[in-house]
C-alpha positions in Angstrom: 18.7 -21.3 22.4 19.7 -17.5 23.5 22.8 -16.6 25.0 22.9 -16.7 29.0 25.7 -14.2 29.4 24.2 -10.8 30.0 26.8 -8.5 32.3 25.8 -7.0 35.3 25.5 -3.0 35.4 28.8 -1.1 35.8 30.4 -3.6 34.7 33.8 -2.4 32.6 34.1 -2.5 29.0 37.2 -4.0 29.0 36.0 -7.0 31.4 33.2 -7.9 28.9 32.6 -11.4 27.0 34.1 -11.2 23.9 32.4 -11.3 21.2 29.8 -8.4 22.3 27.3 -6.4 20.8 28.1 -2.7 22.5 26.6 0.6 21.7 27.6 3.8 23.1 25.0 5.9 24.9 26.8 9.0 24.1 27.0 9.1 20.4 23.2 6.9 20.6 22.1 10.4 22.3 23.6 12.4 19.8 22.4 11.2 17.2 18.9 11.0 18.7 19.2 14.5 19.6 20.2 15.7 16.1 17.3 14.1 14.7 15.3 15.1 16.8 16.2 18.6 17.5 15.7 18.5 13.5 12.3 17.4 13.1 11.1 19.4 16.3 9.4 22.6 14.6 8.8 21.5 11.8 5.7 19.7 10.1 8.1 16.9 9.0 8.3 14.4 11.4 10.3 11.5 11.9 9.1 7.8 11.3 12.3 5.5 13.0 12.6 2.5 11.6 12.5 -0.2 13.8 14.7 -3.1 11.7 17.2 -1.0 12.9 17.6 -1.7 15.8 14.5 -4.3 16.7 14.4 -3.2 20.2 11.3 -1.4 21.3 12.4 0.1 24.2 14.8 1.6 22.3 12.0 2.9 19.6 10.2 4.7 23.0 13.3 6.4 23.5 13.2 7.6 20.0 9.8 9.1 20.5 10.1 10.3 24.1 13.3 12.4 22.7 10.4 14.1 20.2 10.3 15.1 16.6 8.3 11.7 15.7 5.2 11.0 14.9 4.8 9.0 17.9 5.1 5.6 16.1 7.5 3.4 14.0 8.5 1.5 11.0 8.1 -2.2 10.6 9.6 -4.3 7.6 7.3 -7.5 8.7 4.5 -8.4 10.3 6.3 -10.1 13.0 8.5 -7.3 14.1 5.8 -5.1 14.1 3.7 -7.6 16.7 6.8 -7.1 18.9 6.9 -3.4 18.5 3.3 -3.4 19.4 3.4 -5.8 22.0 6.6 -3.6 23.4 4.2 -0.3 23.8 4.2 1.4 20.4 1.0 2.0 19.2 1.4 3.4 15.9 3.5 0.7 13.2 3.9 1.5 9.7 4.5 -1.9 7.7 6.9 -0.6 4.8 6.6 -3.8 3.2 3.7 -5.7 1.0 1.7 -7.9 2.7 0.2 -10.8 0.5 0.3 -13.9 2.3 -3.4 -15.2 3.8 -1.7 -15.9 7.2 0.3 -12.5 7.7 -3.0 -10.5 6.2 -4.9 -12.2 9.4 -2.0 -11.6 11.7 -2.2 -7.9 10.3 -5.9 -7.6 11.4 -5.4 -9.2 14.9 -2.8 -6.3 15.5 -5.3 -3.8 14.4 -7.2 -4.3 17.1 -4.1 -3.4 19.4 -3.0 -0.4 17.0 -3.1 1.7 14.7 -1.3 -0.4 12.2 -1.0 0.6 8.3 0.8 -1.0 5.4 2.1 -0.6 2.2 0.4 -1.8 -1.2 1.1 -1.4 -4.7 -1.7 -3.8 -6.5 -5.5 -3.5 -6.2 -5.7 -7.5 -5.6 -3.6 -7.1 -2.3 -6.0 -4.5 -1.1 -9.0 -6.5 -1.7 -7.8 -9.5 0.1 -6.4 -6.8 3.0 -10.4 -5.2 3.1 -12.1 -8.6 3.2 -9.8 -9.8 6.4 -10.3 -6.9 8.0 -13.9 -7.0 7.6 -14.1 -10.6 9.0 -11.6 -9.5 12.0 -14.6 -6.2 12.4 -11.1 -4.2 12.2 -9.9 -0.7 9.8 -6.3 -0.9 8.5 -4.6 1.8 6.8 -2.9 1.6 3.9 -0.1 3.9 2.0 0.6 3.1 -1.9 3.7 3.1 -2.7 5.7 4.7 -5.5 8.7 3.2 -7.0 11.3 6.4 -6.5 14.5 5.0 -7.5 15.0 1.7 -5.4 14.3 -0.5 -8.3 11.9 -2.7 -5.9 8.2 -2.4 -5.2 5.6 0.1 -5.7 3.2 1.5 -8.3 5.5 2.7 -12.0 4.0 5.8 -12.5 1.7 8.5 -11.4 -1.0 7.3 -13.6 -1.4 3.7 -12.0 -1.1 5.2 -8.4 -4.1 8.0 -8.9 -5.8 4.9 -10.6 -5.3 2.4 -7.4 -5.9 5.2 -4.7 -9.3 5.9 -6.2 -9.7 1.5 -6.4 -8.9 1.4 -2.9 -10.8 4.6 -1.4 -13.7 2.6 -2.0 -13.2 -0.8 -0.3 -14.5 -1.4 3.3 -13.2 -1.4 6.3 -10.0 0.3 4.4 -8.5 3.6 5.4 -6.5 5.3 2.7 -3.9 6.8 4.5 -1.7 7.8 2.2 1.8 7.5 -0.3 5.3 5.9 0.4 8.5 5.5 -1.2 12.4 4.4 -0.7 15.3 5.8 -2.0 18.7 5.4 -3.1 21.2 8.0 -4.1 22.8 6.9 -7.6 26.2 7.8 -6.7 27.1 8.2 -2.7 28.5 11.8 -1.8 29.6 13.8 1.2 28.9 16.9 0.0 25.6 18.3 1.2 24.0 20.1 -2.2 24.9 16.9 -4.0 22.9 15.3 -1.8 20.1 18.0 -1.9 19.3 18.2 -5.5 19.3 13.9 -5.7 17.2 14.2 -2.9 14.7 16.9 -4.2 15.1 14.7 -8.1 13.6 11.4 -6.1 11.4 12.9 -4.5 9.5 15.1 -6.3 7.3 12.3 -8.1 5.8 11.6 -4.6 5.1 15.4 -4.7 3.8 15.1 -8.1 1.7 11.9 -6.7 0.1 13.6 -3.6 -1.0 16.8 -5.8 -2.4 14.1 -8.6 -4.3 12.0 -6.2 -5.4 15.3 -4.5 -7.0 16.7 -8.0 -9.5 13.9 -7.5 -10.8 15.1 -4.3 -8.8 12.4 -2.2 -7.1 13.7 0.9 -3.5 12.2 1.2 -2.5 12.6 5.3 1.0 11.0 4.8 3.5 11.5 2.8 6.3 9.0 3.8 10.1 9.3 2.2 13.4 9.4 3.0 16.0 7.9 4.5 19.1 9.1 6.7 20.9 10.3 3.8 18.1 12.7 2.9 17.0 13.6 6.2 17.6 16.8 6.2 16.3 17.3 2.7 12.8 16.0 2.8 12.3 17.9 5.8 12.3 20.8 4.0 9.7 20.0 0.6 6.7 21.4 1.2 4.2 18.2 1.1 6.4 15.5 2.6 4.7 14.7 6.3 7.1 12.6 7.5 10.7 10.5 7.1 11.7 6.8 7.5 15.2 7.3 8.8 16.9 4.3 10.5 20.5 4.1 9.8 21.3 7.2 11.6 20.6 6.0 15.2 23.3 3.6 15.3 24.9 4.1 11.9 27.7 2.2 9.6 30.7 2.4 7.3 28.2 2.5 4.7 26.9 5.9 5.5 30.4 7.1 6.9 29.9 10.2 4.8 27.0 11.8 6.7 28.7 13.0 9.3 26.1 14.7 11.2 25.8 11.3 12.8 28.0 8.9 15.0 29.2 5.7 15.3 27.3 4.3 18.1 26.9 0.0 17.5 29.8 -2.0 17.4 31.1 -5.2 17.7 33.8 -5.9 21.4 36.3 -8.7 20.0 39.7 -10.0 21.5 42.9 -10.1 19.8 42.9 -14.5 20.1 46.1 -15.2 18.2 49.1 -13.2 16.2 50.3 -16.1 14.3 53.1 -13.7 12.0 54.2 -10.6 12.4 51.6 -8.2 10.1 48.7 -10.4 11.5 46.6 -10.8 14.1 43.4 -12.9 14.3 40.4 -11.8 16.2 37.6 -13.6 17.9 34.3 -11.9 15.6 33.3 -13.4 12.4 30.9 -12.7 10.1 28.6 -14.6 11.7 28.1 -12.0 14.8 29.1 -8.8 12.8 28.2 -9.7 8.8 29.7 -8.5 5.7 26.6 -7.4 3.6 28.5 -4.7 2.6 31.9 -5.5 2.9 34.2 -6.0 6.0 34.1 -3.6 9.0 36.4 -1.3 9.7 38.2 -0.4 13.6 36.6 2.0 15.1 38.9 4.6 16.1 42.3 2.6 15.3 42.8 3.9 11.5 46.3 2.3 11.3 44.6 -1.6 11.9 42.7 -2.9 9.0 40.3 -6.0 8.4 41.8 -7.9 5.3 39.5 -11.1 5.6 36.7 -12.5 7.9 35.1 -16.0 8.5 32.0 -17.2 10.4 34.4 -16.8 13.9 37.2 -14.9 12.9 38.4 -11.7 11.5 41.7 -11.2 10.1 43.8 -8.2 11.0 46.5 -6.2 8.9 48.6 -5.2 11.5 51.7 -3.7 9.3 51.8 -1.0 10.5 51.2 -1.5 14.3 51.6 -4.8 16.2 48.7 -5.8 18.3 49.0 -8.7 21.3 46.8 -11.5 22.2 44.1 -10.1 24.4 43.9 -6.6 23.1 40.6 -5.6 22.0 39.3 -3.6 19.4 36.1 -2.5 18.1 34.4 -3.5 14.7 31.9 -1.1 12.6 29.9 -2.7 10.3 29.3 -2.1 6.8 25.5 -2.7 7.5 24.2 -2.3 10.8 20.3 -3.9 10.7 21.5 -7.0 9.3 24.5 -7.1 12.3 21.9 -6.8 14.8 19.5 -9.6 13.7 22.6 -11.9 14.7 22.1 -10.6 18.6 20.2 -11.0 22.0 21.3 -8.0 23.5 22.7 -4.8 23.4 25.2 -3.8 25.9 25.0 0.0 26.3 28.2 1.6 27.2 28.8 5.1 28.9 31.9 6.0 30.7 33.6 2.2 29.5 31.2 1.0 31.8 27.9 -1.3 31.3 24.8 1.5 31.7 22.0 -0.9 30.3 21.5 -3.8 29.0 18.7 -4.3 26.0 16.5 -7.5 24.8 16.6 -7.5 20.8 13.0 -8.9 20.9 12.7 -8.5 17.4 15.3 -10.6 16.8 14.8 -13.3 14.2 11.5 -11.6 12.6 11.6 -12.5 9.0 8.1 -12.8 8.4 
């Protein structure tokens, strides 16, 4: 069962619910408009990732604002039916997709899209080209290359030439090109840090596209980054496109990129202040999450969160009291996995409701 309270437009910030999901529309638009602005002129474009946020209309505001390649990032099968179904017609499915079932759901949204999806093993993509002959449908397909994540993806330049040439033969199979993720081994604010471990991951996708090119294969995409690197792969020659995500509505986790705002955040109510030094609030983890670690108060430096459960969140309030029915806002550690836990977002502007989104991708794990 969903939640039934959904506030009517105009409505004040401060006369919301509590908990509630809120974003704010100014700092959503900034950070649109930075990476958009970004990726404008340049032959780098922009692949938002829609686990971010799971809300299409929100990903058609992301290409409307430009510097995209006028479609998304899925990380299932099932959020990229409700991107697709929501008006995107361009998915990218960044994850492997083995399962008989989700391989015929894949084919069915072919003939809707353009849909394309990662592989890393030849098996995968025969079982991928016999569906999608059955369904009379053409998927596309990136290999990806392990680049630092420690997850999936092809080892070595080697075993990716060898699978692209394997897979440029099967039917009803478009090779579309490589993929990768990336992680930076030690986080750090400073951009030329950031540069040269950007350039360091990536350049084995460069070495990849120019190795599967000596074979006489044309490779269209090149898709890397992340919001850390974003405006680092836009400048190597060879990448076609980035998978940023983060950056739209952001988190204490990438606190250091400060191109970007906080935008998403979690409305809770002061609900008891049982000592002095403490004050308990109404949002757990259960509506914000603690993936990676507890959130911190936007704007109120001097209040920390020393503990969370499911409900509740536990304020230090040493150094400043607080009073049954204040509010503050929470920023989460990780934002994707906060939103998952959601119906709606409540866009703010001006403290007052401006919109009000359906998460329709809510609750896609397969």
């Amino acid at each position: 069962m969903t939640s039934s309270y959904r506030p009517l437009m105009g409505t004040p910030i401060d006369d919301l619910d509590t908990p509630c999901l809120v974003v704010d529309m100014d700092n959503l638009d900034h950070n649109m408009s930075v990476m958009a602005d970004y990726y404008e002129n340049r032959n780098t474009k922009l692949r938002g990732h829609g686990k971010n946020h799971k809300t299409p209309a929100i990903a058609l505001r992301q290409i409307n604002r430009g510097g995209t390649v006028e479609g998304v990032c899925s990380a299932k099968v099932s959020e990229a039916e409700v991107m697709v179904h929501g008006g995107i017609n361009n998915v990218m499915i960044t994850s492997e997709i083995v399962a008989q079932l989700k391989i015929d759901r894949l084919c069915n949204l072919a003939k809707q899209a353009e849909i394309i999806v990662a592989c890393d093993n030849l098996d995968n993509a025969r079982n991928i080209s016999r569906s999608a002959v059955s369904h009379g449908v053409s998927i596309g397909i990136v290999v990806e290359l392990e680049t630092g994540l420690e997850r999936c993806g092809v080892q070595d330049i080697e075993s990716g030439v060898e699978l692209v040439k394997a897979i440029s033969g099967l039917p009803a199979i478009q090779f579309k090109g490589i993929m990768s993720h990336q992680m930076m081994s030690e986080v750090s604010s400073n951009k030329e840090d950031r540069i040269l471990e950007g350039k360091r991951l990536i350049q084995p996708m460069i070495d990849l596209r120019k190795a599967i090119e000596s074979e006489g294969v044309e490779v269209e995409i090149v898709s890397t980054g992340e919001t850390w690197s974003y405006d680092v792969a836009g400048d190597i020659e060879g990448v076609t496109e980035i998978q940023g995500g983060t950056y739209l509505l952001m988190e204490t986790a990438y606190d250091y990129m400060s191109d970007f705002q906080f935008a998403a955040s979690v409305l809770t109510t002061v609900i008891s202040t049982p000592r002095i030094g403490m004050a308990v609030g109404d949002a757990g983890t259960r509506c914000v999450g603690a993936i990676k670690g507890v959130p911190l108060v936007y704007q109120r430096p001097d209040i920390t969160v020393s503990g969370m459960d499911a409900d509740h969140c536990i304020f230090d309030t040493s150094n400043v009291p607080l009073s049954v029915g204040d509010r503050l806002r929470l920023i989460p550690g990780q934002q994707d996995a906060m939103i998952s836990r959601w119906d709606t977002i409540v866009g703010i502007r001006d403290q007052k409701v401006e919109i009000v989104w359906d998460i329709l991708a809510r609750g896609t794990h397969s």
